[in-house]
N, CA, C and O of each residue as an XYZ file, in Angstrom:
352
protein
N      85.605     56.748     90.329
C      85.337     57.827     91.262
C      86.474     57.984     92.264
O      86.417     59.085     92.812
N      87.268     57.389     92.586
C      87.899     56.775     93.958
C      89.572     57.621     93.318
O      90.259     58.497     93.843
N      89.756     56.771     91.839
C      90.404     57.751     91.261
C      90.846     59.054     90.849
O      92.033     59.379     90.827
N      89.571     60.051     90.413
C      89.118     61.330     90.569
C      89.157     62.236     91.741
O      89.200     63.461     91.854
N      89.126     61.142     92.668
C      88.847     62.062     94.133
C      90.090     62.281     94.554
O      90.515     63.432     94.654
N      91.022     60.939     94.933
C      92.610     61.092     94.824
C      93.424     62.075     94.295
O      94.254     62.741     94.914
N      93.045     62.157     92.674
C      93.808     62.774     91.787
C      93.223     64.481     92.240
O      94.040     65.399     92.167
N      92.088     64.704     92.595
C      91.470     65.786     92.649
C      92.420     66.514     93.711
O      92.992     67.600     93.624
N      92.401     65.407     94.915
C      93.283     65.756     96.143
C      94.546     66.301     95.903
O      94.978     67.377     96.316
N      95.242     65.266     95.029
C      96.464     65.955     94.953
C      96.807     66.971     94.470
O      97.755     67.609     94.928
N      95.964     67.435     93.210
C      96.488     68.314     92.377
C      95.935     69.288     93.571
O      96.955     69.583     94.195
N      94.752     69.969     94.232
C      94.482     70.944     94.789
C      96.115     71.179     95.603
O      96.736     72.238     95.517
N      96.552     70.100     96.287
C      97.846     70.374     96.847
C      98.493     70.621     96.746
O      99.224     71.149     97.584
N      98.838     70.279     94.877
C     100.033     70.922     94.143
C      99.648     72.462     94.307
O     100.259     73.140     95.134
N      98.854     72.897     93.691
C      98.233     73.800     93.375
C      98.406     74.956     94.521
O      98.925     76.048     94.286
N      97.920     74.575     95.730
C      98.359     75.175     96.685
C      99.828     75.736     97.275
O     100.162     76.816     97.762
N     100.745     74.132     96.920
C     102.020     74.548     97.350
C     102.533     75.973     96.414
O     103.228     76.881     96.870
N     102.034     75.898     95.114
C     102.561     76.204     94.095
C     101.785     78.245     94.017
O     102.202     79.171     93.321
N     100.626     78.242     95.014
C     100.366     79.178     95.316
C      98.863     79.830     93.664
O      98.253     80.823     93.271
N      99.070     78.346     93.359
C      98.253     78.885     92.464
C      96.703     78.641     92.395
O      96.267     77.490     92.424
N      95.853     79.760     92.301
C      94.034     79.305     92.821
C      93.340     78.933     91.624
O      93.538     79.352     90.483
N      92.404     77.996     92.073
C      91.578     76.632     91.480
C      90.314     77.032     91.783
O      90.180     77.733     92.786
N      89.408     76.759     91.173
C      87.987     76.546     91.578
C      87.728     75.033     91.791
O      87.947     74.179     90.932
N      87.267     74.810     92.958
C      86.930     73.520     93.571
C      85.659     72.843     92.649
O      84.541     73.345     92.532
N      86.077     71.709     92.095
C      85.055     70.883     91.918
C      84.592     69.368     91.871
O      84.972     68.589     92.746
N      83.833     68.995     90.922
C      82.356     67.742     91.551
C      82.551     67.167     90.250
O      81.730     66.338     89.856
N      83.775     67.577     89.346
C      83.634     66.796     87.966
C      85.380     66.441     87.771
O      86.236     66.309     88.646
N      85.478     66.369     86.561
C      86.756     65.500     86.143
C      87.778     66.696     85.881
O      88.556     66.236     85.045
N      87.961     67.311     86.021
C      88.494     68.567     86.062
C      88.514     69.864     86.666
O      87.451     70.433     86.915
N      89.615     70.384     86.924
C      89.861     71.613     87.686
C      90.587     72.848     86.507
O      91.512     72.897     85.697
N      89.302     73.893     87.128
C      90.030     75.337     86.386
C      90.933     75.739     87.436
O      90.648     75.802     88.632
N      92.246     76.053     86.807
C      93.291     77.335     87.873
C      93.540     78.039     86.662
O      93.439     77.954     85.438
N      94.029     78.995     87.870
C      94.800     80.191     87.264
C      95.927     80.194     87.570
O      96.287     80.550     88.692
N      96.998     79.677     86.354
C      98.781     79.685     86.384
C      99.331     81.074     86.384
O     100.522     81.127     86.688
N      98.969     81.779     86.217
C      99.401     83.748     86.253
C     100.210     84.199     85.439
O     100.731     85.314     85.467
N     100.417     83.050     84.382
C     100.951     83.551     83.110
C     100.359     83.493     81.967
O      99.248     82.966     82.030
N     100.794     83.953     80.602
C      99.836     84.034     79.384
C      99.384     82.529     79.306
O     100.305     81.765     79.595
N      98.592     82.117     79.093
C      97.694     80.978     79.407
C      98.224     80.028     77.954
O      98.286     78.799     77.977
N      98.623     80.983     76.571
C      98.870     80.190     75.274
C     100.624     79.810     75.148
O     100.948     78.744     74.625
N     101.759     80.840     75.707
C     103.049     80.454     75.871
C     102.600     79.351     76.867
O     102.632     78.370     76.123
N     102.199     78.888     78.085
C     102.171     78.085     79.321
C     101.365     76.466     77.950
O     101.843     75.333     77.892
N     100.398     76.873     77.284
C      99.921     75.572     76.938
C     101.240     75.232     75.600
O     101.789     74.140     75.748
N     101.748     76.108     74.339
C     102.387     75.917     73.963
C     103.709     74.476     74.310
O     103.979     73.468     73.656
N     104.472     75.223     76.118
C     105.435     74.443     76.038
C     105.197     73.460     77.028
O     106.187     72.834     77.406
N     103.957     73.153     77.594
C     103.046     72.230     77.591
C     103.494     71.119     76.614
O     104.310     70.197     76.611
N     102.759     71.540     75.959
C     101.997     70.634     74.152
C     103.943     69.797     74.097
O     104.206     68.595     74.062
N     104.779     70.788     74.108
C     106.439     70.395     73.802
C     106.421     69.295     74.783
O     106.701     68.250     74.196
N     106.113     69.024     76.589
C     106.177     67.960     76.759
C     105.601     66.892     77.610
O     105.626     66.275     78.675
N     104.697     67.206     75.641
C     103.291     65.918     76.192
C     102.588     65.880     76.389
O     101.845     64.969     76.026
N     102.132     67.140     77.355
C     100.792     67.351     78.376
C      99.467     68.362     77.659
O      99.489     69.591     77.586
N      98.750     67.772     77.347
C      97.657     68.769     76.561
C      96.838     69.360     77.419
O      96.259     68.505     78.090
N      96.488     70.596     77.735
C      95.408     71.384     78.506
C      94.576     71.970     77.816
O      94.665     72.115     76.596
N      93.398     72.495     78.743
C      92.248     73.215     77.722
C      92.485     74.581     78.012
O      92.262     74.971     79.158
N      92.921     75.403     77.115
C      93.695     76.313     78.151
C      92.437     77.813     77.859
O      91.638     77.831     76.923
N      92.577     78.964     78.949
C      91.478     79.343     79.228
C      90.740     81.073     78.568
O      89.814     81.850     78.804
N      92.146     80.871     77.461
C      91.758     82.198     76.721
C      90.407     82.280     75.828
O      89.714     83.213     75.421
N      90.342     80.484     75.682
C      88.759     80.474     74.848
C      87.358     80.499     75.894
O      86.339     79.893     75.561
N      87.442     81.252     77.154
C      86.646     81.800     77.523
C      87.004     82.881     78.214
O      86.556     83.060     79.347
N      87.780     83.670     77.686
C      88.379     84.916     78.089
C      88.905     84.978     79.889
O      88.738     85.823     80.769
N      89.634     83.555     79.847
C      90.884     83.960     80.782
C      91.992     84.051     80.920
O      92.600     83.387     81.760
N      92.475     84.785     80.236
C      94.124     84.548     79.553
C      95.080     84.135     80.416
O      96.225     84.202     79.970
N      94.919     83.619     81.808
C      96.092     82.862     82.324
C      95.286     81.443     83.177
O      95.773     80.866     84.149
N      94.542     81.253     82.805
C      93.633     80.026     83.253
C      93.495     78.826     82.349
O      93.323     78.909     81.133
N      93.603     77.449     83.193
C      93.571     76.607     82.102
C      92.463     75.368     82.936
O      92.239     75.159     84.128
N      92.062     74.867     81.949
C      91.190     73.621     82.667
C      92.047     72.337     82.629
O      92.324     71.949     81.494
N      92.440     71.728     83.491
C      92.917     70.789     83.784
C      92.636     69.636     83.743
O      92.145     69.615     84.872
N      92.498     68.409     83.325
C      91.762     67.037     83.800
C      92.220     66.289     84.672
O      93.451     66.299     84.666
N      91.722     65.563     85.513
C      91.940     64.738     86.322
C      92.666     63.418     85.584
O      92.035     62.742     84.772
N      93.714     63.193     85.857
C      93.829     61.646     85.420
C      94.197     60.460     86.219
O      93.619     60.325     87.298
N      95.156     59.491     85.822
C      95.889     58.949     87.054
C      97.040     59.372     87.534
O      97.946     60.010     86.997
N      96.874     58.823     88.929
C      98.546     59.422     89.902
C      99.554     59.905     88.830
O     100.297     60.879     88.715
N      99.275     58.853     88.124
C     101.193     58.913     86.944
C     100.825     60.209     86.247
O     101.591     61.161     86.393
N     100.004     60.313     85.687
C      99.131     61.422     84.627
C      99.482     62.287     85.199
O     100.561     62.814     84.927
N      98.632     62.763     86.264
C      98.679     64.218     87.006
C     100.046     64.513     87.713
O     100.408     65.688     87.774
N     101.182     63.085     88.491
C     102.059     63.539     88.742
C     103.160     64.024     87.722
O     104.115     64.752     87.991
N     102.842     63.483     86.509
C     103.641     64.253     84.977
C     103.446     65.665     84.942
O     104.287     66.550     85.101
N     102.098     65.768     84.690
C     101.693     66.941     84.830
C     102.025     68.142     85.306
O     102.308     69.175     84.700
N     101.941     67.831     86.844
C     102.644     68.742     87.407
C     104.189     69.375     87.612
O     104.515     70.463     88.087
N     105.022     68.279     87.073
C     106.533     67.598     87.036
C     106.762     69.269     85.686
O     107.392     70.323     85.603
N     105.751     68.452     84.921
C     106.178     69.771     83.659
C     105.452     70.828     83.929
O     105.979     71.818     83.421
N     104.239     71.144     84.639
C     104.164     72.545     84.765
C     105.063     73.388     85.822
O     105.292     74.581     85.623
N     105.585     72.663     87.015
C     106.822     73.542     87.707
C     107.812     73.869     86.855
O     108.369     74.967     86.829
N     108.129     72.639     85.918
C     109.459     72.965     84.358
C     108.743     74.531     83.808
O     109.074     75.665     84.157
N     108.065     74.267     83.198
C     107.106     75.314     82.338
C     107.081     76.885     83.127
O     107.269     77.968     82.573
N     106.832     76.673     84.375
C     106.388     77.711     85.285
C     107.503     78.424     85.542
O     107.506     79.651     85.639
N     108.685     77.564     85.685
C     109.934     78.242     86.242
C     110.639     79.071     84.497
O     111.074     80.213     84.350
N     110.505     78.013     83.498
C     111.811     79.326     82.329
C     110.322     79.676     81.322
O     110.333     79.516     80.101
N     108.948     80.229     82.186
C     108.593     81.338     81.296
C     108.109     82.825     82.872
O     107.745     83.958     82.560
C-alpha cells in the first residue's frame, strides 16, 4: 500500500508538470490523457519496454491506463514517455 501511494504521488506530479490530466484514484492504476493518438504513443512505448493499457479499447483514443509500480518502474516510465511525447 505504502508503495502505491508513493508511486501514485509521483506520477500525479509527473503528470501535472507535464500538463497532462488523470483521473484520481483508490486502485493500482491511473487513467490520463497523453493528447496524442493513444496506439503510435503505446507502439513506441512497447520499443522501450514499457507496456500500457492503452485507451482506444474503451473509446479514448489518446488515454492510457497506467499502473502503479515501483519508484524505478514508474520513474522509467516516465523517462520514456517525455522521450515518446517529445518525437511524436
Amino acid at each position: 500500500l505504502k508503495n502505491n501511494e508513493e508511486g501514485k504521488i509521483y506520477l500525479y506530479e509527473e503528470f501535472e508538470k507535464m500538463s497532462l490530466p488523470y483521473v484520481p484514484t483508490s486502485t493500482n492504476f491511473i487513467f490520463v490523457d497523453l493528447k496524442k493518438d493513444i496506439q503510435k504513443i503505446f507502439q513506441s512505448l512497447l520499443r522501450e519496454g514499457i507496456i500500457i493499457r492503452p485507451g482506444h479499447l474503451w473509446n479514448y483514443p489518446t488515454s492510457a491506463r497506467i499502473t502503479i509500480g515501483t519508484m524505478e518502474q514508474n520513474q522509467k516510465f516516465i523517462g520514456a514517455l517525455k522521450k515518446v511525447l517529445k518525437g511524436t
